[in-house]
C-alpha positions in Angstrom: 0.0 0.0 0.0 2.9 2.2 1.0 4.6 1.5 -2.2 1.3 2.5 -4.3 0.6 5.7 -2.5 4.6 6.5 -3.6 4.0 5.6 -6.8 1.1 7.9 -7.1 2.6 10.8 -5.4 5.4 10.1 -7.7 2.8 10.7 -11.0 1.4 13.7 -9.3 4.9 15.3 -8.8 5.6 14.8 -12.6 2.5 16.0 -13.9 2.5 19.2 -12.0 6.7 19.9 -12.6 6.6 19.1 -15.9 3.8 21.6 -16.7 5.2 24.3 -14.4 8.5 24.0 -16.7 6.9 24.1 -20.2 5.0 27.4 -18.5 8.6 28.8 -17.2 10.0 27.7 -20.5 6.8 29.8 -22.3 7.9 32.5 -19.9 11.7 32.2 -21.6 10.6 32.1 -25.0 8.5 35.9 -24.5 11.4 37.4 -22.7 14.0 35.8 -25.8 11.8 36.9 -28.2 11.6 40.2 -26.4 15.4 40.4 -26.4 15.5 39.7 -30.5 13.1 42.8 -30.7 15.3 45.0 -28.9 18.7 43.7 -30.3 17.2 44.1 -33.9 15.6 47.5 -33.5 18.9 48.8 -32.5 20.6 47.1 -35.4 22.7 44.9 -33.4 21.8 41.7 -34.9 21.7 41.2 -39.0 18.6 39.8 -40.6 20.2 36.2 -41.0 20.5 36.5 -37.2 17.2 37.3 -36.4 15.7 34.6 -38.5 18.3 32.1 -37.4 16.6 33.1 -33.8 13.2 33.0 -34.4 14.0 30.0 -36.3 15.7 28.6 -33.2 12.6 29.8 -30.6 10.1 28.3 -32.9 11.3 24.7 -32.4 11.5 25.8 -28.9 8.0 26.4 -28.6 6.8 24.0 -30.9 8.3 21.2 -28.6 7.4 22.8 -25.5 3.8 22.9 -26.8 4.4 18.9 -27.2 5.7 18.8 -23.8 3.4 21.0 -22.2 0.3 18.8 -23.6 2.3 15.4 -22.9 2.4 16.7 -18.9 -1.8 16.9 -18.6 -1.4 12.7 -19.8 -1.7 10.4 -17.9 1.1 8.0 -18.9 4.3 9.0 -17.0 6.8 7.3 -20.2 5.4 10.5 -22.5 5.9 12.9 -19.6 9.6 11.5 -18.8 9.9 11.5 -22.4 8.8 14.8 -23.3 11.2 16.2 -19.9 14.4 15.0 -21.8 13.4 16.3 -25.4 13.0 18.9 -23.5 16.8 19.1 -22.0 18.1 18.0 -25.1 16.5 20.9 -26.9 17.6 23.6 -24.1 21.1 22.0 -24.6 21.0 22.3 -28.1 19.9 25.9 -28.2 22.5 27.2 -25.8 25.0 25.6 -28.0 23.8 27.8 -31.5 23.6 31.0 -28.7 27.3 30.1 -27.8 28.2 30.1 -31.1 26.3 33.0 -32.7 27.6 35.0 -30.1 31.4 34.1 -30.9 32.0 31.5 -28.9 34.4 31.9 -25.4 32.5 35.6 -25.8 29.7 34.6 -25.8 27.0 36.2 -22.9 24.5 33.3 -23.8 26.6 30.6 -21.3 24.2 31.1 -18.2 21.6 29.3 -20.7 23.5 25.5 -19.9 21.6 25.9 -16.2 18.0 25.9 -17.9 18.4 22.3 -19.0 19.9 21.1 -16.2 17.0 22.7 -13.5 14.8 21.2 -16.3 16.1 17.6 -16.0 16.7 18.2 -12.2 12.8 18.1 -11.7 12.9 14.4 -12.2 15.0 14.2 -9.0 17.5 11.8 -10.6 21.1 11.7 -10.0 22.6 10.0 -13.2 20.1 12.3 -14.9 21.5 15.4 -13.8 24.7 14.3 -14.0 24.5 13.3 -17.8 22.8 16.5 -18.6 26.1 18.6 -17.3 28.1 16.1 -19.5 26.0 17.1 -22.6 26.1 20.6 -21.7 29.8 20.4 -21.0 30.5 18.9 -24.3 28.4 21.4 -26.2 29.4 24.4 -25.0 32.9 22.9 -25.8 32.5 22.4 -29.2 30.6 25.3 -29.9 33.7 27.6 -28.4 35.9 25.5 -29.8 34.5 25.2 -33.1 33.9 29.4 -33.3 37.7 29.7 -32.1 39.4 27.8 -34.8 36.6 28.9 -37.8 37.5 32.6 -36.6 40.9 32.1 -35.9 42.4 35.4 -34.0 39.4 36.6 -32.1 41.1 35.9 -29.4 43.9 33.9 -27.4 44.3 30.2 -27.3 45.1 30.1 -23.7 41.6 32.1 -23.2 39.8 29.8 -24.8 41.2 26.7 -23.1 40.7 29.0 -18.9 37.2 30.1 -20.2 36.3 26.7 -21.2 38.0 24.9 -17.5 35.9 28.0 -16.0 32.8 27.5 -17.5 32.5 23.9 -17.4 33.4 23.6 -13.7 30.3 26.0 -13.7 28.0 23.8 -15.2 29.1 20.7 -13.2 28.6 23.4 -10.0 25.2 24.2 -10.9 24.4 20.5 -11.6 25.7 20.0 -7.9 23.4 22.8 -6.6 20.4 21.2 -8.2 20.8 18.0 -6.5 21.8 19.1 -3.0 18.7 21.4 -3.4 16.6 18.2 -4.2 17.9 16.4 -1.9 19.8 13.9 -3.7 22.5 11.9 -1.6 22.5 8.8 -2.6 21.9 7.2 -5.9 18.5 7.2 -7.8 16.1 4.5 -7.5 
Protein backbone atom coordinates (compact mmCIF):
# COMPACT_ATOMS: atom_id res chain seq x y z
CA UNK A 1 0.00 0.00 0.00
CA UNK A 2 2.86 2.22 0.97
CA UNK A 3 4.61 1.51 -2.23
CA UNK A 4 1.33 2.51 -4.27
CA UNK A 5 0.62 5.69 -2.46
CA UNK A 6 4.55 6.49 -3.56
CA UNK A 7 4.04 5.60 -6.84
CA UNK A 8 1.06 7.90 -7.10
CA UNK A 9 2.57 10.76 -5.45
CA UNK A 10 5.36 10.15 -7.70
CA UNK A 11 2.84 10.65 -11.04
CA UNK A 12 1.37 13.71 -9.26
CA UNK A 13 4.87 15.29 -8.80
CA UNK A 14 5.64 14.79 -12.58
CA UNK A 15 2.53 15.98 -13.89
CA UNK A 16 2.49 19.20 -12.04
CA UNK A 17 6.66 19.87 -12.61
CA UNK A 18 6.59 19.15 -15.90
CA UNK A 19 3.84 21.62 -16.66
CA UNK A 20 5.22 24.27 -14.36
CA UNK A 21 8.54 24.04 -16.69
CA UNK A 22 6.91 24.06 -20.19
CA UNK A 23 5.00 27.44 -18.53
CA UNK A 24 8.56 28.78 -17.24
CA UNK A 25 9.99 27.68 -20.49
CA UNK A 26 6.82 29.83 -22.34
CA UNK A 27 7.88 32.47 -19.87
CA UNK A 28 11.70 32.23 -21.59
CA UNK A 29 10.56 32.08 -24.96
CA UNK A 30 8.46 35.89 -24.51
CA UNK A 31 11.44 37.37 -22.70
CA UNK A 32 13.97 35.84 -25.77
CA UNK A 33 11.82 36.91 -28.22
CA UNK A 34 11.59 40.24 -26.41
CA UNK A 35 15.43 40.41 -26.38
CA UNK A 36 15.48 39.66 -30.54
CA UNK A 37 13.14 42.79 -30.71
CA UNK A 38 15.31 45.02 -28.93
CA UNK A 39 18.73 43.71 -30.28
CA UNK A 40 17.23 44.13 -33.86
CA UNK A 41 15.63 47.53 -33.54
CA UNK A 42 18.91 48.84 -32.48
CA UNK A 43 20.61 47.10 -35.43
CA UNK A 44 22.67 44.86 -33.36
CA UNK A 45 21.82 41.73 -34.93
CA UNK A 46 21.72 41.21 -39.00
CA UNK A 47 18.57 39.81 -40.56
CA UNK A 48 20.18 36.20 -40.99
CA UNK A 49 20.50 36.50 -37.17
CA UNK A 50 17.24 37.31 -36.44
CA UNK A 51 15.74 34.60 -38.47
CA UNK A 52 18.31 32.06 -37.38
CA UNK A 53 16.58 33.14 -33.78
CA UNK A 54 13.21 33.03 -34.40
CA UNK A 55 13.96 29.98 -36.29
CA UNK A 56 15.69 28.58 -33.20
CA UNK A 57 12.64 29.76 -30.62
CA UNK A 58 10.09 28.31 -32.90
CA UNK A 59 11.32 24.68 -32.37
CA UNK A 60 11.52 25.76 -28.92
CA UNK A 61 7.98 26.43 -28.59
CA UNK A 62 6.83 23.99 -30.86
CA UNK A 63 8.25 21.19 -28.57
CA UNK A 64 7.41 22.76 -25.46
CA UNK A 65 3.80 22.95 -26.77
CA UNK A 66 4.43 18.94 -27.21
CA UNK A 67 5.75 18.76 -23.81
CA UNK A 68 3.37 21.02 -22.20
CA UNK A 69 0.26 18.80 -23.61
CA UNK A 70 2.28 15.41 -22.88
CA UNK A 71 2.35 16.67 -18.93
CA UNK A 72 -1.76 16.88 -18.59
CA UNK A 73 -1.38 12.72 -19.85
CA UNK A 74 -1.68 10.39 -17.85
CA UNK A 75 1.07 7.99 -18.93
CA UNK A 76 4.34 8.95 -17.04
CA UNK A 77 6.81 7.27 -20.18
CA UNK A 78 5.37 10.52 -22.45
CA UNK A 79 5.94 12.90 -19.61
CA UNK A 80 9.58 11.46 -18.84
CA UNK A 81 9.89 11.50 -22.36
CA UNK A 82 8.84 14.81 -23.35
CA UNK A 83 11.23 16.21 -19.95
CA UNK A 84 14.43 14.95 -21.77
CA UNK A 85 13.39 16.25 -25.35
CA UNK A 86 12.99 18.93 -23.48
CA UNK A 87 16.85 19.13 -22.01
CA UNK A 88 18.14 17.97 -25.13
CA UNK A 89 16.54 20.91 -26.92
CA UNK A 90 17.59 23.63 -24.06
CA UNK A 91 21.12 22.03 -24.57
CA UNK A 92 21.01 22.32 -28.07
CA UNK A 93 19.89 25.85 -28.21
CA UNK A 94 22.54 27.22 -25.80
CA UNK A 95 25.01 25.60 -28.04
CA UNK A 96 23.79 27.79 -31.46
CA UNK A 97 23.65 31.00 -28.67
CA UNK A 98 27.32 30.10 -27.77
CA UNK A 99 28.25 30.09 -31.07
CA UNK A 100 26.34 32.96 -32.67
CA UNK A 101 27.56 35.04 -30.05
CA UNK A 102 31.44 34.09 -30.91
CA UNK A 103 31.97 31.47 -28.91
CA UNK A 104 34.44 31.94 -25.39
CA UNK A 105 32.54 35.56 -25.78
CA UNK A 106 29.72 34.65 -25.85
CA UNK A 107 27.04 36.25 -22.89
CA UNK A 108 24.48 33.35 -23.81
CA UNK A 109 26.62 30.58 -21.27
CA UNK A 110 24.23 31.15 -18.17
CA UNK A 111 21.63 29.30 -20.66
CA UNK A 112 23.49 25.54 -19.87
CA UNK A 113 21.60 25.91 -16.22
CA UNK A 114 18.02 25.87 -17.89
CA UNK A 115 18.40 22.27 -19.04
CA UNK A 116 19.89 21.06 -16.17
CA UNK A 117 17.05 22.73 -13.52
CA UNK A 118 14.78 21.19 -16.26
CA UNK A 119 16.09 17.60 -15.97
CA UNK A 120 16.67 18.20 -12.21
CA UNK A 121 12.77 18.14 -11.69
CA UNK A 122 12.93 14.40 -12.21
CA UNK A 123 15.02 14.16 -8.97
CA UNK A 124 17.48 11.75 -10.61
CA UNK A 125 21.08 11.73 -10.00
CA UNK A 126 22.56 9.97 -13.21
CA UNK A 127 20.11 12.27 -14.87
CA UNK A 128 21.53 15.39 -13.77
CA UNK A 129 24.67 14.34 -14.00
CA UNK A 130 24.51 13.28 -17.81
CA UNK A 131 22.75 16.53 -18.60
CA UNK A 132 26.08 18.57 -17.29
CA UNK A 133 28.08 16.09 -19.51
CA UNK A 134 26.04 17.12 -22.59
CA UNK A 135 26.11 20.57 -21.72
CA UNK A 136 29.85 20.44 -21.00
CA UNK A 137 30.48 18.93 -24.31
CA UNK A 138 28.39 21.39 -26.17
CA UNK A 139 29.43 24.36 -24.99
CA UNK A 140 32.86 22.91 -25.82
CA UNK A 141 32.48 22.41 -29.22
CA UNK A 142 30.62 25.27 -29.87
CA UNK A 143 33.72 27.65 -28.38
CA UNK A 144 35.86 25.52 -29.80
CA UNK A 145 34.49 25.16 -33.14
CA UNK A 146 33.90 29.42 -33.25
CA UNK A 147 37.68 29.66 -32.08
CA UNK A 148 39.36 27.78 -34.83
CA UNK A 149 36.58 28.92 -37.80
CA UNK A 150 37.53 32.57 -36.56
CA UNK A 151 40.86 32.13 -35.88
CA UNK A 152 42.36 35.39 -34.03
CA UNK A 153 39.37 36.58 -32.09
CA UNK A 154 41.12 35.89 -29.40
CA UNK A 155 43.88 33.90 -27.40
CA UNK A 156 44.35 30.18 -27.25
CA UNK A 157 45.14 30.10 -23.67
CA UNK A 158 41.56 32.06 -23.24
CA UNK A 159 39.78 29.82 -24.75
CA UNK A 160 41.19 26.70 -23.12
CA UNK A 161 40.67 29.04 -18.89
CA UNK A 162 37.21 30.11 -20.21
CA UNK A 163 36.26 26.67 -21.18
CA UNK A 164 38.01 24.90 -17.53
CA UNK A 165 35.88 27.97 -15.97
CA UNK A 166 32.82 27.52 -17.52
CA UNK A 167 32.49 23.90 -17.39
CA UNK A 168 33.36 23.60 -13.68
CA UNK A 169 30.25 26.05 -13.75
CA UNK A 170 28.01 23.78 -15.20
CA UNK A 171 29.06 20.72 -13.22
CA UNK A 172 28.64 23.37 -9.97
CA UNK A 173 25.25 24.21 -10.87
CA UNK A 174 24.40 20.46 -11.61
CA UNK A 175 25.75 19.96 -7.95
CA UNK A 176 23.41 22.82 -6.64
CA UNK A 177 20.37 21.22 -8.15
CA UNK A 178 20.78 17.95 -6.46
CA UNK A 179 21.83 19.07 -3.02
CA UNK A 180 18.70 21.37 -3.37
CA UNK A 181 16.59 18.19 -4.21
CA UNK A 182 17.85 16.44 -1.92
CA UNK A 183 19.81 13.87 -3.70
CA UNK A 184 22.50 11.91 -1.65
CA UNK A 185 22.46 8.82 -2.57
CA UNK A 186 21.91 7.23 -5.86
CA UNK A 187 18.47 7.22 -7.82
CA UNK A 188 16.13 4.53 -7.50
Amino acid sequence: MAKLKRKSEKQTYDNISLTRVTRTIFLFTIIFMLSIIVFDSGNLLTRESVIDRASLIFILIVVNTLAWYAAHEKNINSKLAFTAILTILLIIFAGFMTYWERGMASTSTILYVLPILTIGTLKNRHAIIATSILASATYLFATVKYFNTNFNEGFRIQLWGSNLLYIGTIFTAAWLVMVVADLRHDSE
